[in-house]
PDB file with SEQRES, HELIX, SHEET and CRYST1 records, atoms N, CA, C and O in Angstrom:
SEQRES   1 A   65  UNK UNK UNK UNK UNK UNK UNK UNK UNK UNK UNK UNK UNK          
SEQRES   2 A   65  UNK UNK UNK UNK UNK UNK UNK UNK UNK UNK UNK UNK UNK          
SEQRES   3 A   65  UNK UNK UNK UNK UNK UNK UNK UNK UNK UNK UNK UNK UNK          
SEQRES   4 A   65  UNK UNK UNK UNK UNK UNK UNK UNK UNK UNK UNK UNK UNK          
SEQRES   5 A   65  UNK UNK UNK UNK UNK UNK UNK UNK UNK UNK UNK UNK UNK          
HELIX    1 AA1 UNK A    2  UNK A   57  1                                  56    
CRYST1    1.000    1.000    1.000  90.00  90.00  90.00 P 1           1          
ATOM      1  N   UNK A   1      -7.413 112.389 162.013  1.00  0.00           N  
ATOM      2  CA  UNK A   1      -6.411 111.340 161.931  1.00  0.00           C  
ATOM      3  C   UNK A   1      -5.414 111.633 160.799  1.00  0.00           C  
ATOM      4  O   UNK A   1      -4.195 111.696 160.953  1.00  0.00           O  
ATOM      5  N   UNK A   2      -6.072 111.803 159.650  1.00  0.00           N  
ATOM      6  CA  UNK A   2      -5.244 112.491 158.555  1.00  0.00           C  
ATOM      7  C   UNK A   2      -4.312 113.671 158.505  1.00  0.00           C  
ATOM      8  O   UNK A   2      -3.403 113.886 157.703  1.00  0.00           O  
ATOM      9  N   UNK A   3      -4.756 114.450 159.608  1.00  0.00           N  
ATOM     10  CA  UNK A   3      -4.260 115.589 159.818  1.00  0.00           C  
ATOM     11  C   UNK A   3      -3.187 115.292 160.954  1.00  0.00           C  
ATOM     12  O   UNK A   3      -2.325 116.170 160.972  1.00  0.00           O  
ATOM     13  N   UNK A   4      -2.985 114.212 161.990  1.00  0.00           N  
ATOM     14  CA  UNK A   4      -2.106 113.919 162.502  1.00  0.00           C  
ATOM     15  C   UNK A   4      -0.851 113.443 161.610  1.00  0.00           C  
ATOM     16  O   UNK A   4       0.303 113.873 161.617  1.00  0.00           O  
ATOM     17  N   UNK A   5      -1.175 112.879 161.184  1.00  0.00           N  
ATOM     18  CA  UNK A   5      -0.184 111.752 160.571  1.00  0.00           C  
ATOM     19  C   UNK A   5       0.745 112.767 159.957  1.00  0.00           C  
ATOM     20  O   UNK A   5       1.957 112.928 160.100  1.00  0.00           O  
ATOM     21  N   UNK A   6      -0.496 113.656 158.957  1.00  0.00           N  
ATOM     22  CA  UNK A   6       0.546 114.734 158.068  1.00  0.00           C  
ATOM     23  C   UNK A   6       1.762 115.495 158.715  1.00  0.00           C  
ATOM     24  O   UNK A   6       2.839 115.728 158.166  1.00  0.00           O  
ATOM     25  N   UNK A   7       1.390 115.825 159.953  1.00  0.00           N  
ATOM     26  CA  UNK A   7       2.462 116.542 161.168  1.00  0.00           C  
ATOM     27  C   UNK A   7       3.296 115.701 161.341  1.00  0.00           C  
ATOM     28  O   UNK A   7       4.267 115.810 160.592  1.00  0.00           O  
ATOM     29  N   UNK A   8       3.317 114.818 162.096  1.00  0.00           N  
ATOM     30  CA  UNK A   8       4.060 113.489 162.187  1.00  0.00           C  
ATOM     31  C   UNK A   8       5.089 113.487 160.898  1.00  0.00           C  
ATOM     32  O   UNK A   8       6.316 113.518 160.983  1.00  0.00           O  
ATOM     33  N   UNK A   9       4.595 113.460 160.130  1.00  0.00           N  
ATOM     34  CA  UNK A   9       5.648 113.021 158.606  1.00  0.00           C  
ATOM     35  C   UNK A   9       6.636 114.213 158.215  1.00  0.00           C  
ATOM     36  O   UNK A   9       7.781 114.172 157.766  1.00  0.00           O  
ATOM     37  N   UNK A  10       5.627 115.523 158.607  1.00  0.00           N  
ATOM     38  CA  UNK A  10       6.186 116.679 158.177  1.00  0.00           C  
ATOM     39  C   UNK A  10       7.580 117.001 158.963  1.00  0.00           C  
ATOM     40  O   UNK A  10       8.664 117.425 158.562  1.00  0.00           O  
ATOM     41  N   UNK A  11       6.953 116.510 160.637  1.00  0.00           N  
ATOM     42  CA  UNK A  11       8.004 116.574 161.590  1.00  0.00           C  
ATOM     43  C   UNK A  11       9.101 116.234 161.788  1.00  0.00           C  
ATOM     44  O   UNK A  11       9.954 117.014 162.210  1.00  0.00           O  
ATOM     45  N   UNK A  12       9.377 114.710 161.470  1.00  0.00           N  
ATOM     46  CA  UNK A  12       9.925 113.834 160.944  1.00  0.00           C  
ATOM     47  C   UNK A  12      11.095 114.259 159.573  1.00  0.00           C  
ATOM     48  O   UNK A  12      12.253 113.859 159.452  1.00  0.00           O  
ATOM     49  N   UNK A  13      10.494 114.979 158.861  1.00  0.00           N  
ATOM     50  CA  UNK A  13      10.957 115.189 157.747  1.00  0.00           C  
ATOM     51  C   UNK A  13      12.347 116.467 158.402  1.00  0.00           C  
ATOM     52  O   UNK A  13      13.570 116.390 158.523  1.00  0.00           O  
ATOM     53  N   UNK A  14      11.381 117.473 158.666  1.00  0.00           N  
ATOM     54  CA  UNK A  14      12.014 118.755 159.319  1.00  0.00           C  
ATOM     55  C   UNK A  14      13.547 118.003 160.206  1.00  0.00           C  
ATOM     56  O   UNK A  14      14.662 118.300 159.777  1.00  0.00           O  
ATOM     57  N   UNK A  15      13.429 117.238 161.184  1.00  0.00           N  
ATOM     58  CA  UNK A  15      14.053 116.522 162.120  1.00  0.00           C  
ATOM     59  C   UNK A  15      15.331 115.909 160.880  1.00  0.00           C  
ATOM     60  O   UNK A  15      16.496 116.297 160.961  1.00  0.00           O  
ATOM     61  N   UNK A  16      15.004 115.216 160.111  1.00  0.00           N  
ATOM     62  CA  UNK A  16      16.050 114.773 159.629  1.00  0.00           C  
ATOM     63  C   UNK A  16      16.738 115.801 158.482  1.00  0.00           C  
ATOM     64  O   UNK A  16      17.893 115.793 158.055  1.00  0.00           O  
ATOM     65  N   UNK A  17      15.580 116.714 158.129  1.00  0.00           N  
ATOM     66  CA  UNK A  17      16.535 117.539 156.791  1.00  0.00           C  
ATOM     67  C   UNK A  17      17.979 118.890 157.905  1.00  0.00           C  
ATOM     68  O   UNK A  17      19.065 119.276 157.473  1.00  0.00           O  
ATOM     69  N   UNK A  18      17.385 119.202 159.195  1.00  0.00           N  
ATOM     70  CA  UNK A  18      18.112 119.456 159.987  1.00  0.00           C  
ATOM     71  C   UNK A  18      19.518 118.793 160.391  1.00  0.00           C  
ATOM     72  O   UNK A  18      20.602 119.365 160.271  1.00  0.00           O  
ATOM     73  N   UNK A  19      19.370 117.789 160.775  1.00  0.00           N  
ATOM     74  CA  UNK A  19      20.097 116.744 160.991  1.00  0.00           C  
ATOM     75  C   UNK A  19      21.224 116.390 159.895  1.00  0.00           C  
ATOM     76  O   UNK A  19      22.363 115.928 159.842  1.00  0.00           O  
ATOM     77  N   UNK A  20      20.488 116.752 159.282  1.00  0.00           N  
ATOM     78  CA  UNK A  20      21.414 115.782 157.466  1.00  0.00           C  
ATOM     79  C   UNK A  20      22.202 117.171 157.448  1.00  0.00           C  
ATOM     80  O   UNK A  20      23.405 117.010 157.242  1.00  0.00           O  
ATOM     81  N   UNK A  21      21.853 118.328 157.596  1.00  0.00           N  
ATOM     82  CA  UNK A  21      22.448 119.998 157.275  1.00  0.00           C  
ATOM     83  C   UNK A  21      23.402 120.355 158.451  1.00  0.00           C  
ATOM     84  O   UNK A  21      24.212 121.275 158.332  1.00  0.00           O  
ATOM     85  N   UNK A  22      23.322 119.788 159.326  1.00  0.00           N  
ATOM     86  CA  UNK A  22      24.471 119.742 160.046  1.00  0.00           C  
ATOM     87  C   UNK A  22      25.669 118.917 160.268  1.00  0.00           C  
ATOM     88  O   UNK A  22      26.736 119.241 160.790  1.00  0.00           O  
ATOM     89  N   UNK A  23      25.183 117.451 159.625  1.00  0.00           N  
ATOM     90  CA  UNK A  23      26.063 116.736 159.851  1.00  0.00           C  
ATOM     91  C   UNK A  23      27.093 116.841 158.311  1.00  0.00           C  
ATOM     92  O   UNK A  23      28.115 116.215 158.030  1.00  0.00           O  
ATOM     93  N   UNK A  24      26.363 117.855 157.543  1.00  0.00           N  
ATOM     94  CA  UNK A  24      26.895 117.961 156.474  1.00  0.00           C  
ATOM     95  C   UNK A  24      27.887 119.619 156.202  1.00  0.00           C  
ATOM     96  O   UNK A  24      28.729 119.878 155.343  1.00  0.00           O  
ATOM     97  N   UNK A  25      27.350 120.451 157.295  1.00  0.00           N  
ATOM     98  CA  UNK A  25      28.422 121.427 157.717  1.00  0.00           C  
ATOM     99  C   UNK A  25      29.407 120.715 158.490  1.00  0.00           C  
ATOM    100  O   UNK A  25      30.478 121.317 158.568  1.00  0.00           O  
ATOM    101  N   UNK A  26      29.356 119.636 159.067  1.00  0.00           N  
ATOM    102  CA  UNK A  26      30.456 119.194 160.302  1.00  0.00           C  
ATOM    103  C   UNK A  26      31.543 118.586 159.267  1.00  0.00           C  
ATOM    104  O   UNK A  26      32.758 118.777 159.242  1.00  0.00           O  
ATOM    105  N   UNK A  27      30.869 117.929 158.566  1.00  0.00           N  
ATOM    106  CA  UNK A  27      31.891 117.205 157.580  1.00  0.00           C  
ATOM    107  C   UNK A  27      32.946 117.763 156.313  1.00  0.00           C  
ATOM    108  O   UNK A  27      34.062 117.398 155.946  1.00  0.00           O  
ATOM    109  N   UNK A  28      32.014 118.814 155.859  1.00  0.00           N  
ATOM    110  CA  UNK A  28      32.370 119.985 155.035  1.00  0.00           C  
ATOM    111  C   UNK A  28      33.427 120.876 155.566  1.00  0.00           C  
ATOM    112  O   UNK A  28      34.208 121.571 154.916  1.00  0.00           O  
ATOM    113  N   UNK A  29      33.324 120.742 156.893  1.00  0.00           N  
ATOM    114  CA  UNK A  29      34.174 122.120 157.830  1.00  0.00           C  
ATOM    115  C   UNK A  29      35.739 121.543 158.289  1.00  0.00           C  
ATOM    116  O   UNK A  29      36.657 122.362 158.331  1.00  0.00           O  
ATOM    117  N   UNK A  30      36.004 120.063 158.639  1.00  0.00           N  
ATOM    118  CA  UNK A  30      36.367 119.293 158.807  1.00  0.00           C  
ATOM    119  C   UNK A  30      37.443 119.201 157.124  1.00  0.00           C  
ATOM    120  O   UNK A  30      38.622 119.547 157.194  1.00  0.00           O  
ATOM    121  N   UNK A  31      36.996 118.834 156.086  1.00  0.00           N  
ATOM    122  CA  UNK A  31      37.502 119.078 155.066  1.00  0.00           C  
ATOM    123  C   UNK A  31      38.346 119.907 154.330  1.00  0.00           C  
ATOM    124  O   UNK A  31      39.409 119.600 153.789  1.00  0.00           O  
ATOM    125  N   UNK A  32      37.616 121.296 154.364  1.00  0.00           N  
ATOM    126  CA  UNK A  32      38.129 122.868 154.308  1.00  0.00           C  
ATOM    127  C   UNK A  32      39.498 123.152 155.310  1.00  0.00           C  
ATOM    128  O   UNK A  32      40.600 123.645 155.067  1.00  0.00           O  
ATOM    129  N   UNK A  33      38.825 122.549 156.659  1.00  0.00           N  
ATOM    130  CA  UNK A  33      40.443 122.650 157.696  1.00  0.00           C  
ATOM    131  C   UNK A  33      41.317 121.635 157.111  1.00  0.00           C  
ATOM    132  O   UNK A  33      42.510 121.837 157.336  1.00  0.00           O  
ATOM    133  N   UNK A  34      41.132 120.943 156.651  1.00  0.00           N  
ATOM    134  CA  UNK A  34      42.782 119.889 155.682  1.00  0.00           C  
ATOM    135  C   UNK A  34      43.479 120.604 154.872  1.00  0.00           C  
ATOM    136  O   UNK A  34      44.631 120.991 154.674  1.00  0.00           O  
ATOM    137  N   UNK A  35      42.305 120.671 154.412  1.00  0.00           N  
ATOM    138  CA  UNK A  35      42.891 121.534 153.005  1.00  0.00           C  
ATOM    139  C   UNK A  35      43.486 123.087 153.181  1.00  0.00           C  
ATOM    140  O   UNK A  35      44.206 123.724 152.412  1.00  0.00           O  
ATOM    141  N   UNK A  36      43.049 123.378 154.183  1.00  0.00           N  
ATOM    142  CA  UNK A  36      43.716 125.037 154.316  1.00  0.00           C  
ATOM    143  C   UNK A  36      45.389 124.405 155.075  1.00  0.00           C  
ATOM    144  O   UNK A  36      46.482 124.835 154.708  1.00  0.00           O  
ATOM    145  N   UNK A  37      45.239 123.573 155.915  1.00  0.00           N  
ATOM    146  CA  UNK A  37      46.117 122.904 156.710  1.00  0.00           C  
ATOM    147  C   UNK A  37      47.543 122.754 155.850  1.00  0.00           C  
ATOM    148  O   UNK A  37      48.729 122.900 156.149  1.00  0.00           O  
ATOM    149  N   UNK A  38      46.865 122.406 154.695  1.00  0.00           N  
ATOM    150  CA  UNK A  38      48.208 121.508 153.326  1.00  0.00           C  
ATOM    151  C   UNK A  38      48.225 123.055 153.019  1.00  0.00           C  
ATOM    152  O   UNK A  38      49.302 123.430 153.483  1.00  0.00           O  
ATOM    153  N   UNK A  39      47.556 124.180 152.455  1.00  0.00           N  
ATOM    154  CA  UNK A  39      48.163 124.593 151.827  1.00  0.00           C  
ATOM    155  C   UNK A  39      48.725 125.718 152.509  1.00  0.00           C  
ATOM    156  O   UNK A  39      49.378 126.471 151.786  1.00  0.00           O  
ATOM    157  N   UNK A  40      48.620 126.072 153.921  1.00  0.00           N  
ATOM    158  CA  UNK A  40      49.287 126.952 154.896  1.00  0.00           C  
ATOM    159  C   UNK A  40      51.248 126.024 154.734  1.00  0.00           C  
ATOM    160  O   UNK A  40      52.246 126.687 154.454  1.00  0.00           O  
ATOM    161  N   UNK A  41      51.280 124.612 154.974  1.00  0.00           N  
ATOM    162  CA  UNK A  41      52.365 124.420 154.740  1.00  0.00           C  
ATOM    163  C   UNK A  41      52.841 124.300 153.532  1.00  0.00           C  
ATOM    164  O   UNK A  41      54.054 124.094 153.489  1.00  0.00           O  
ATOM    165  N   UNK A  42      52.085 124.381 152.166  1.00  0.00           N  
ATOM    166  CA  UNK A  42      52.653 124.324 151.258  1.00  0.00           C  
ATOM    167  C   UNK A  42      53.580 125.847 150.772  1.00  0.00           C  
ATOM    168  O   UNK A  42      54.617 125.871 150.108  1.00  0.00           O  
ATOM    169  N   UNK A  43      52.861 126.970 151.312  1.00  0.00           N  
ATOM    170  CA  UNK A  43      53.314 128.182 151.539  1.00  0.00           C  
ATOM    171  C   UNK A  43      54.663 128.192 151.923  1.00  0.00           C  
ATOM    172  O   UNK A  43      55.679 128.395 151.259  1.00  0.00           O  
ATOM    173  N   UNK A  44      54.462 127.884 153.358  1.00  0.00           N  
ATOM    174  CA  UNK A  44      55.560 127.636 154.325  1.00  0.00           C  
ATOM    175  C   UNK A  44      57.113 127.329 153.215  1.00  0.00           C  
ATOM    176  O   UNK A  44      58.125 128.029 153.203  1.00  0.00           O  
ATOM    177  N   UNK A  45      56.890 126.287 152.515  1.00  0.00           N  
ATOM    178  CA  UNK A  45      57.843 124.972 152.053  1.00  0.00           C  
ATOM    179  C   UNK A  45      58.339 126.067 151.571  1.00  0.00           C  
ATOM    180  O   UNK A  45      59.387 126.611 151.921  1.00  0.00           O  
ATOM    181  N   UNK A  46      57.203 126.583 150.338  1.00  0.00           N  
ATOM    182  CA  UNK A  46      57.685 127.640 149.087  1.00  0.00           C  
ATOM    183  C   UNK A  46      58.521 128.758 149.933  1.00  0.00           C  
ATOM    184  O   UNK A  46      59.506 129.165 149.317  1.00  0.00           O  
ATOM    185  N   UNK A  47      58.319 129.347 151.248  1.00  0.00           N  
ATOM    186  CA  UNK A  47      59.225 130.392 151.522  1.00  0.00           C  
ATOM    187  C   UNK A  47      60.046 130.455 151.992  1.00  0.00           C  
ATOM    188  O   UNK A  47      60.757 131.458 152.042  1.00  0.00           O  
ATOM    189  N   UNK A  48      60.358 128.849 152.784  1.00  0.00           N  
ATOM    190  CA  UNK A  48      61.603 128.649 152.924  1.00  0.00           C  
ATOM    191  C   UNK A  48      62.819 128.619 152.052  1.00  0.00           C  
ATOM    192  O   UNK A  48      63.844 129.301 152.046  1.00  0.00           O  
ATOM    193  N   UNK A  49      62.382 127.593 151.295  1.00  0.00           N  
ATOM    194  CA  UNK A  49      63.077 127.196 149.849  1.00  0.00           C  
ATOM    195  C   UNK A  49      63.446 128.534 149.667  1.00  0.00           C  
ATOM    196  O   UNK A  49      64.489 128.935 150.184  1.00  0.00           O  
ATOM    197  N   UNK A  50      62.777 129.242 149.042  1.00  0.00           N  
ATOM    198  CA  UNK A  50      62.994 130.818 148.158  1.00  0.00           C  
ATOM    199  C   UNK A  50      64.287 131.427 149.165  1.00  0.00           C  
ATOM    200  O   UNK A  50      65.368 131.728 148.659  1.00  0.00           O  
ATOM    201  N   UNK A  51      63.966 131.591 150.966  1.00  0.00           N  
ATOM    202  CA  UNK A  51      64.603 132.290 151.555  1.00  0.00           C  
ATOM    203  C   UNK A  51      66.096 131.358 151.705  1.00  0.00           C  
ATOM    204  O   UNK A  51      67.067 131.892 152.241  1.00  0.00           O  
ATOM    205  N   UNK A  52      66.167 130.126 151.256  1.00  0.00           N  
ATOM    206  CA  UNK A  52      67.235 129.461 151.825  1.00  0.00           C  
ATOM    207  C   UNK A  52      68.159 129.894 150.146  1.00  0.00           C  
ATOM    208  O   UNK A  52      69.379 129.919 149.980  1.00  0.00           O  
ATOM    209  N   UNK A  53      67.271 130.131 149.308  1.00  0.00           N  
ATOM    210  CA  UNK A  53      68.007 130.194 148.035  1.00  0.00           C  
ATOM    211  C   UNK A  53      68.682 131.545 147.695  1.00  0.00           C  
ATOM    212  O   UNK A  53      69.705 131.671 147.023  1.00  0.00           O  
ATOM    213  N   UNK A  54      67.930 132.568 148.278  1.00  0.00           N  
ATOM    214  CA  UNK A  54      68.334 134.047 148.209  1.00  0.00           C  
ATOM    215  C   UNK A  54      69.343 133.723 149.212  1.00  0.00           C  
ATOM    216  O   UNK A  54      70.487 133.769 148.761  1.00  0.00           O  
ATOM    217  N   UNK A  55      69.234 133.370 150.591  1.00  0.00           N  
ATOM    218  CA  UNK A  55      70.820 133.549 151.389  1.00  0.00           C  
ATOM    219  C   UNK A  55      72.051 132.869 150.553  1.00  0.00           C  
ATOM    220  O   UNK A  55      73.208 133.288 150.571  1.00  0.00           O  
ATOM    221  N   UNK A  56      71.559 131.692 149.786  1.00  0.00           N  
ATOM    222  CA  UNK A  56      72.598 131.131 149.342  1.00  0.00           C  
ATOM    223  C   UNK A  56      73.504 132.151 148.279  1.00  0.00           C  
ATOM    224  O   UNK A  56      74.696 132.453 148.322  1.00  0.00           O  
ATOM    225  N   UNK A  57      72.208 132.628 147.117  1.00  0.00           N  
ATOM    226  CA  UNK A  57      73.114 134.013 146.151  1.00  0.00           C  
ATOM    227  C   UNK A  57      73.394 134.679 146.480  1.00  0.00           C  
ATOM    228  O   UNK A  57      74.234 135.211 145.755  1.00  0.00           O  
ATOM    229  N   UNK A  58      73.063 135.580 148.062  1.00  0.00           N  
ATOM    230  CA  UNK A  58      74.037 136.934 148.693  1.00  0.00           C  
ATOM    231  C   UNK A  58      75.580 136.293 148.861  1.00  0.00           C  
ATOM    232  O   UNK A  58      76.000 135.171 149.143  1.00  0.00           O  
ATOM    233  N   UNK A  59      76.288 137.738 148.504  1.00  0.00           N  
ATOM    234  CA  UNK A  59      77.767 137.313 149.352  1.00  0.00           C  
ATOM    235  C   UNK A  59      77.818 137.633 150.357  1.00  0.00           C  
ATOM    236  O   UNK A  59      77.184 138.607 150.764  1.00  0.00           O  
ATOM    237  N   UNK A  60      78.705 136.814 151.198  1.00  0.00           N  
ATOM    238  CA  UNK A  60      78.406 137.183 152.687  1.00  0.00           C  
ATOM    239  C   UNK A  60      79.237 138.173 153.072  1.00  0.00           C  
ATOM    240  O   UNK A  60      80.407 138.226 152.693  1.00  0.00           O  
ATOM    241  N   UNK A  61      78.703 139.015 153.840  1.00  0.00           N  
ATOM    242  CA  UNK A  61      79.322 140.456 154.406  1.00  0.00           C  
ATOM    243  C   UNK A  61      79.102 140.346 155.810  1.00  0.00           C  
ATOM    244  O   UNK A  61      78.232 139.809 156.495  1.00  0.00           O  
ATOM    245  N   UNK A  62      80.519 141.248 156.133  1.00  0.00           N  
ATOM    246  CA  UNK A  62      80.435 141.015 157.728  1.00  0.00           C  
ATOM    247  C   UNK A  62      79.735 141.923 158.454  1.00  0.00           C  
ATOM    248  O   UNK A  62      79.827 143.023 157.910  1.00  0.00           O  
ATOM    249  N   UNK A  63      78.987 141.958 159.573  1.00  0.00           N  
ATOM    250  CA  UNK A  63      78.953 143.237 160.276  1.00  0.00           C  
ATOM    251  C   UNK A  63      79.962 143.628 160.958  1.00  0.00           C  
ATOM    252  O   UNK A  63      80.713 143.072 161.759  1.00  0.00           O  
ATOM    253  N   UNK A  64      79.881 144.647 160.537  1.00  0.00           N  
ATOM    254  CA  UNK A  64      81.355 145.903 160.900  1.00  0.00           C  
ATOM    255  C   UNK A  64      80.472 147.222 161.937  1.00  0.00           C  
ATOM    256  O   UNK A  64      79.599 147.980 161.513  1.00  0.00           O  
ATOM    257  N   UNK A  65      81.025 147.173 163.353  1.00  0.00           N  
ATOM    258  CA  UNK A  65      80.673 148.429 163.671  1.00  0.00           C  
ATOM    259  C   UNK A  65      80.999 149.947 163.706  1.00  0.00           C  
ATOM    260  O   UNK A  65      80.188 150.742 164.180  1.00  0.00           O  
TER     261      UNK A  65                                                      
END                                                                             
């Protein structure tokens, strides 16, 4: 009887420390994609800006063939 129960509890245990480790990669993974999300466009912002600022200091030249 003692020896049931112990399985039971152990099982139980296994079942939820599983459970808790996935729902805690799902949430974690979920997170990481925001955050890569912001800083893929924060990139973006920075290379626009930069590229809109360099066209602005070239002088403009024509193409000539």
């Amino acid at each position: 009887m003692r020896r049931k129960a112990l399985m039971v509890v152990l099982a139980i245990g296994a079942v939820a420390g599983f459970a808790s480790g996935i729902w805690g990669c799902r949430h974690h993974r979920e997170d990481r994609r925001q955050a890569f999300e912001d800083h893929v466009a924060d990139v973006c912002t920075r290379a626009a800006e930069r590229a809109r600022g360099e066209r602005n200091d070239r002088p403009h030249v024509e193409n000539r063939p």
